[in-house]
C-alpha positions, 0 to 999 in steps of 0.5 A, a space after each residue: 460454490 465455485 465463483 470462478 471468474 465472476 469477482 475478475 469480472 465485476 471487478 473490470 466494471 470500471 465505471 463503477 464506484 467499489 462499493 457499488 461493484 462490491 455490493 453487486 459481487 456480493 449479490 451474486 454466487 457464479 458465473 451463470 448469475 452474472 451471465 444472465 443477469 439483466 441491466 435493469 437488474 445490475 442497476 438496482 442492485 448496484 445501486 447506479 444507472 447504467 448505459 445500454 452499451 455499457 452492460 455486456 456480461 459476457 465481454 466482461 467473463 471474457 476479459 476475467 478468463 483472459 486476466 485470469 491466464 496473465 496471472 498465471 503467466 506472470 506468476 501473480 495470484 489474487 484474491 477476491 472480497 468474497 474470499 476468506 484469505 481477503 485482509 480482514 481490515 481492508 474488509 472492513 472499509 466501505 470502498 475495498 476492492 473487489 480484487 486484490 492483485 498479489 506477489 509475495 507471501 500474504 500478511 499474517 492476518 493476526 499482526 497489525 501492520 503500520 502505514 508509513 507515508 510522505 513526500 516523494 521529495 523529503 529533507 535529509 532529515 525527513 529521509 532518516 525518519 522514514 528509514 527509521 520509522 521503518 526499521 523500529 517497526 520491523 523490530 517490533 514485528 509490525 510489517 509496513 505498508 506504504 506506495 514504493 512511491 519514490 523518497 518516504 514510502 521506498 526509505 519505509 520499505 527500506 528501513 522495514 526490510 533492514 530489521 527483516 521485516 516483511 514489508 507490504 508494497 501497494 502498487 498503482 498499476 499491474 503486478 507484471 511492472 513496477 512503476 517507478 521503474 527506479 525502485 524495480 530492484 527494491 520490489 525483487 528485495 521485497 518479494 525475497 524478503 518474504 514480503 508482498 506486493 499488491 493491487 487492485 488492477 489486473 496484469 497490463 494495467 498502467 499507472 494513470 493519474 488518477 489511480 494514484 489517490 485511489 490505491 492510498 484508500 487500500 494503504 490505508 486500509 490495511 493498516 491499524 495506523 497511518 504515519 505521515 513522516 513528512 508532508 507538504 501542502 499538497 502531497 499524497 500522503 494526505 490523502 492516505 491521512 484522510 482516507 485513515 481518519 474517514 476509516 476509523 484508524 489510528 494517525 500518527 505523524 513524525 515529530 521530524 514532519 513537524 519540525 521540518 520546512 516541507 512539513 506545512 501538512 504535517 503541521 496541519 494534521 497536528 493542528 486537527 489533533 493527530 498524535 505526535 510520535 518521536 519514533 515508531 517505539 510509541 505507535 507500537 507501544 500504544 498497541 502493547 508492542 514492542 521490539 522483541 531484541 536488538 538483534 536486528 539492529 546488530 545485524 544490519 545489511 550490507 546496504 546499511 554498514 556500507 552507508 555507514 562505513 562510506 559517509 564515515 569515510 566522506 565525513 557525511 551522516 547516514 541522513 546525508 547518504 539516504 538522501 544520495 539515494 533520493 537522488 539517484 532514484 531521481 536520475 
C-alpha cells in the first residue's frame, strides 16, 4: 500500500519521543488511516497524552506535502523506517527516526561501517589520529560515519575520503544547508566521492542545541562500532559513547585519546572497560577485515602530498598542518 506522505507526517509530530512516533507509524498503513484517526486513538497508541490543540492531522499532511516539494527542489530524497532500504542497524535501535533525510549514494547495506568521534577542539596529536583513523578504514573497505562536526569528526571524513572511502556524514540540520558553514566544501567532497549525507530533519530545519546530542543516537546507530579519538570531559563524543554502549555495539577509543592532556573522557571510558585500539587495523581485524592493498595510501591526493610537501618545506609534520586546518575552520 502506497503510504504516501504519512511517515512526512508523523515524523513533524515534534513533541513526540521517536519511539512513540515509530510505534504510531507503524500502527498505520496510509494517509486516510492518519486522517481519520482521533486523538483518543493517537494517544493509546503512541503511548503519550496529547494536548486538544496539538492533534491536527490534516495540518500534519499539510507540512509532509509541503516537506516532500523541497526535497524535490533541493534534490534530497528520504527514506522512511517502514521502507525496506531503511539501514538495517539503525532498525534495530529503539529510538530511530521515522525519517531519514538523505544525499549522496546510500551505504551498502552489507559492509559494516565505523563511527569515528571526538573533540571539535583535538592536540596536534589527536588530529592525525583522527586522520588516520579514517583513512585505515577506508582502506579496509569500511566507510566512516561521524557528525562533519568541526576538528575530529571532519579529519575522520577526511582521512576516510583519502583512501576512497565512501565516507557518511549525519547532519544536525536540513540537508538544503551545512552547518558549519566552514565544512561546506568538505560536504560537496563527500557527495563526489560517492559518499552520503544524512538526517532525521526536513529541508529548512536549522541546527538548534538540542538536536546536537539527539542526531549522535543515529552516528551511532549506524554503525557496528564507535571510536572515540579523543574526548575531554564534556564532550559530545560521549555521548555517541553512551548511546553505542546502551545499543549493543562495539567501543573503540584511540590509544592517542588516551595518552593525551584533553583526554579526561577517553581515560573514563577505558577505566569503564572500553577497548583500546593503536589504529583502525584492529577494529577491523576484530571484525576478520583488513586492507585490501596499499594502493590507497600511494595514491594519495593532492590536499594530502600538498600537506606533506609543504610541512617538509616548513619544517613541520602532517600533524602540525592538520592541526592548520583546525585552525582555519575556526576562522
Amino acid at each position: 500500500m502506497d503510504r504516501g506522505n504519512l511517515d512526512l507526517a508523523v515524523a513533524r509530530l515534534e513533541r513526540f519521543k521517536p519511539a512513540e512516533r515509530l510505534r504510531l507509524a507503524r500502527s498505520l498503513g496510509c494517509e486516510r488511516d492518519l486522517a481519520g484517526l482521533s486523538r483518543a486513538d493517537a494517544e493509546r497508541t503512541a503511548g503519550r497524552a496529547i494536548a486538544e490543540g496539538d492533534w491536527n492531522p490534516s495540518r500534519l499532511l499539510a507540512i509532509a506535502a509541503a516537506d516532500r516539494a523541497a526535497c524535490t527542489r533541493f534534490g534530497i530524497s528520504f527514506v522512511a523506517w517502514t521502507s525496506a532500504g531503511y539501514p538495517p542497524l539503525l532498525r534495530e535501535i529503539p529510538d530511530a527516526p521515522t525519517v531519514l533525510f538523505y544525499r549522496g549514494r546510500p551505504s551498502d547495506p552489507e559492509k559494516p561501517l565505523a563511527a569515528v568521534v571526538g573533540t571539535r577542539e583535538p592536540s596536534a596529536a589527536g588530529a592525525k589520529s583522527a586522520f588516520d583513523f579514517g583513512r585505515a578504514f577506508g582502506e579496509c573497505g569500511i566507510p566512516v560515519v561521524s557528525g562533519l562536526a568541526r576538528g575530529i569528526d571532519s579529519l575522520a571524513h577526511r582521512g576516510n575520503l583519502e583512501a576512497h572511502g565512501p565516507t557518511v556524514a549525519v547532519l544536525a540540520s536540513g540537508l538544503d544547508g551545512v552547518y558549519p558553514a566552514c565544512n561546506r566544501p568538505l560536504a560537496h567532497r563527500i557527495l563526489s566521492a560517492g559518499g552520503l549525507l544524512l538526517s532525521e530533519y526536513p529541508p529548512g530545519e536549522p541546527p538548534r542545541k538540542w538536536y546536537f546530542p539527539a542526531r549522535n543516537r543515529i552516528i551511532a546507530g549506524l554503525a557496528r562500532a564507535t571510536v572515540v579519538i579523543e574526548a575531554p570531559v564534556g564532550s559530545g563524543a560521549l555521548i555517541t559513547a553512551d548511546f553505542a554502549m546502551d545499543q549493543g555495539r562495539d567501543l573503540w577509543i584511540s590509544r592517542t585519546g588516551v595518552e593525551s592532556p584533553r583526554g579526561e573522557g577517553s581515560r573514563r571510558l577505558a577505566a569503564e572497560g572500553a577497548a583500546v585500539a593503536d589504529d583502525a587495523y584492529a577494529v577491523a581485524s576484530d571484525w576478520g577485515l583488513g586492507p585490501a592493498a596499499p594502493r590507497a595510501r600511494a595514491g594519495e591526493s593532492a590536499e594530502i602530498r600538498n600537506f606533506r610537501g609543504g610541512s617538509a618545506a616548513r619544517g613541520r609534520s602532517l600533524a602540525d598542518e592538520l592541526a592548520r586546518i583546525l585552525e582555519l575552520e575556526l576562522q
